[in-house]
N, C-alpha and C positions, 0 to 999 in steps of 0.2 A: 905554920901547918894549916890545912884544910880540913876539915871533918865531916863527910857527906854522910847526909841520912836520905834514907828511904821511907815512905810511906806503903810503897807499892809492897810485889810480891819479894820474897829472900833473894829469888835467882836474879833482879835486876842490880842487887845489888853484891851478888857476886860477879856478873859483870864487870862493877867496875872496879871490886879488889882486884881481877886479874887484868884489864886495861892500866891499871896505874899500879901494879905490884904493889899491893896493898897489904898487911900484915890487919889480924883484928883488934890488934892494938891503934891501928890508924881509921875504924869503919864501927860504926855499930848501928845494927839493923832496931828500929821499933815501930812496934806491930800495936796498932789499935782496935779493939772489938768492934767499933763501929765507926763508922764515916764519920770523923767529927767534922767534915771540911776542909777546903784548903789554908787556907788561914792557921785552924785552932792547929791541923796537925803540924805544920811546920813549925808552932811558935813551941811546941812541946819537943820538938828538936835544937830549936835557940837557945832553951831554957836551959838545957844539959851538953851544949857545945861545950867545947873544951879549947877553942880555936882564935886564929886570928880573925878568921874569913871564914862567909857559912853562903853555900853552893844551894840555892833555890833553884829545881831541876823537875821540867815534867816529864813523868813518863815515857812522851812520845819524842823525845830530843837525842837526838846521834848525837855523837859524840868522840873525839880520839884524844888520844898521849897528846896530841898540840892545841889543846881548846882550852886547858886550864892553867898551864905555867904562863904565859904571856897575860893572862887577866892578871897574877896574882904579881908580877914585875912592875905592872903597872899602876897596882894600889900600893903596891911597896914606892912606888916612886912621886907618888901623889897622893899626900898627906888629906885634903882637902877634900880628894874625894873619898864617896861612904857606900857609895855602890857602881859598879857595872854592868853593862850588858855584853853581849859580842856581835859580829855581824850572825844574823839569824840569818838562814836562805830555805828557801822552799826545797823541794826533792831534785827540784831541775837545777839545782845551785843559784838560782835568782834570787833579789833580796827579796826578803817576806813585810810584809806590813806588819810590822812590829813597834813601831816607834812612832808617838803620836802628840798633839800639842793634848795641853789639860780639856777634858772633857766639856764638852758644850751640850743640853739638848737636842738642840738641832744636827749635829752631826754624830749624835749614836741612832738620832732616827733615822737618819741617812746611811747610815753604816747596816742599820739592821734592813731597812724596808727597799733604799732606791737608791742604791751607791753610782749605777750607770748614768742615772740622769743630772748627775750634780759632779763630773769628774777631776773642775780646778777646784771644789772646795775640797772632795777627799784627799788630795794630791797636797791641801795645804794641809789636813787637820792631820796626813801620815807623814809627812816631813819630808815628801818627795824631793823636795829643791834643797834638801840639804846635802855637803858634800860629805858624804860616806866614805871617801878614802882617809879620813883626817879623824879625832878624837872632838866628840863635841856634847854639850849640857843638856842633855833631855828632859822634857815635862813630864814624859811618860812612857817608860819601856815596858812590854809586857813579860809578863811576869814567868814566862815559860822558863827561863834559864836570867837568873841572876847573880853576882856574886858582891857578896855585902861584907864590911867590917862588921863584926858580930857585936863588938863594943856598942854601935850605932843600934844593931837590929833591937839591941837590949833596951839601951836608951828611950828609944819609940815604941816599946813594948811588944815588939814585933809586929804582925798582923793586927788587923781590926776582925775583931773576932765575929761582928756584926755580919761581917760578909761570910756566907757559906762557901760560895765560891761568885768568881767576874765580880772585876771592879775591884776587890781586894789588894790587887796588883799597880792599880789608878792610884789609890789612894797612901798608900806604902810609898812611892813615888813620891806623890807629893810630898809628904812629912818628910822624907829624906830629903829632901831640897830645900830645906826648912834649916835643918840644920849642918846638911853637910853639899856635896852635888852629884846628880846621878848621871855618870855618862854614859854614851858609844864609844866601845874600842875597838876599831878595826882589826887589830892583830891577831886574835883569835877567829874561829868561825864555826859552828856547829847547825847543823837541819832540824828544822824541826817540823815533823809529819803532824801536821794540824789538820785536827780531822772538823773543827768547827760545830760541835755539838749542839750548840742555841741558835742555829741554824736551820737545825734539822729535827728539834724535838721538843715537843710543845712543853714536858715539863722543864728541862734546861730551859727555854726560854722564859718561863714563865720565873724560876730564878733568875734569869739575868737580869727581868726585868725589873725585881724585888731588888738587886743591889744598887740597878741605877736611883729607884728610889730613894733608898738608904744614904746613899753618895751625895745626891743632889740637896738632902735636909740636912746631912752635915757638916757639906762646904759650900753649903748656898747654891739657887738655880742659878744658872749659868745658858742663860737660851741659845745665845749664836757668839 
């Protein structure tokens, strides 16, 4: 079975009782007073799973009846691995840059400041040249939509609580590859409306920039 939480508001999460004819014996909605983050609030959803597999899901991600039974055939079928992604695609159905090699300095400065003037390195550090029709071992999926053996999420304690939110998702990656591996599965597919907030707003950015920190003293700087 699967056991999806919500952080968000009740109704997204009667959404998806009535997309997957859900009973509230299959769903349980929990509500925190205050922003603990992304990280703390999901690991307080890990903590009281009840499942095989625990669905890490943001707000801004479509979704249908054919996006979760083929992830979950496929972790049934493959012992080994300990998380998935699916193919992400932007609004226009095109893949989204979601998939990425392990973090380097230089290419989140590139990623945040001057992505146009450097465009075979972005192409290498987002896995452009990889073949996307096929199942393959990621350094780094982002963190919009994942699905994980909960046994594993428990394991690695879930989230790094350190991160409030970005880079939370980098680092969860990596430890899962650590011990188990994290793939791409074609078979499934869901959109996800990225509105890109550390982009556009100086405090989000001013966090993202605080977990790159964070990251970079935990698993060492990483320049190019």
């Amino acid at each position: 079975s699967v056991q999806l939480f919500s952080s968000t508001a009740a109704n997204f999460l009667n959404e998806i009782i009535a997309t997957f004819q859900l009973t509230s014996t299959h769903a349980k909605y929990i509500q925190t007073k205050n922003n603990l983050g992304f990280g703390r609030a999901h690991n307080i959803a890990i903590q009281q799973a009840n499942s095989r597999y625990h669905l890490i899901m943001n707000p801004d991600i479509e979704i249908n009846s054919n996006s979760i039974e083929p992830l979950i055939s496929y972790l049934d079928q493959h012992s080994k691995t300990g998380m998935i992604v699916p193919r992400i695609t932007r609004d226009d159905g095109e893949l989204q840059d979601a998939y990425r090699q392990q973090l380097t300095v230089m290419d989140m400065f590139i990623r945040m400041f001057c992505k146009k003037l450097f465009p075979k390195r972005m192409a290498y550090h987002s896995l452009q040249n990889c073949d996307y029709t096929h199942p393959f071992q990621l350094p780094f999926a982002q963190g919009c939509f994942l699905l994980a053996r909960t046994e594993y999420l428990r394991q690695l304690g879930g989230f790094d609580e350190n991160f409030f939110m970005y880079l939370e998702d980098a680092d969860l990656c990596r430890r899962m590859n650590l011990v188990s591996k994290v793939e791409y599965v074609p078979f499934a597919s869901v959109v996800h409306h990225w509105a890109k907030g550390s982009h556009h707003n100086l405090k989000l950015f001013k966090i993202h920039v605080k977990s790159m920190m964070y990251y970079f003293r935990k698993w060492g700087i990483q320049w190019i």
